[in-house]
N, C-alpha and C positions, 0 to 999 in steps of 0.2 A: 515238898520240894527237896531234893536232894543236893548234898555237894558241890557235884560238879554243874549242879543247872544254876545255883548259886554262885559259884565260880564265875560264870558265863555271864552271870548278868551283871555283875563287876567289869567283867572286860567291858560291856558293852558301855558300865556307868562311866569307867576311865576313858574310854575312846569318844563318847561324846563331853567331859569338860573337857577335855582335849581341843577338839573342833570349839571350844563355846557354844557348844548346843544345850543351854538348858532349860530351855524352855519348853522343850517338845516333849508330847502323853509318853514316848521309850525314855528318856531323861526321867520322866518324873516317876514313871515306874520302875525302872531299874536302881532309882536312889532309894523309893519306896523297900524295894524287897529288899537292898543290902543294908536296907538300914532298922530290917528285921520284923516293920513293919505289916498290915497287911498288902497283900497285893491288889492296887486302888484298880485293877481291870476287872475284876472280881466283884466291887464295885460300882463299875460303871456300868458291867452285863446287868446286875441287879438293879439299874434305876431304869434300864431302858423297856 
């Protein structure tokens, strides 16, 4: 993942605790990846 797609998914994790949205699978992924983690959709492709 690059920069700017990292970038991106900051905005996205700002704009929803913003809204109080954190409990939805983009919240929890987009905290995931900025927080360097892996990305848990990556995860979820692989259990299903």
């Amino acid at each position: 993942m690059d920069q700017q797609e990292r970038d991106n998914w900051q905005k996205v994790l700002d704009s929803l605790e913003a809204a109080g949205d954190t409990e939805s699978a983009f919240y929890l992924r987009a905290r995931a990846i900025c927080s360097g983690d892996p990305d848990p959709m990556l995860t979820w492709e692989a259990g299903s």
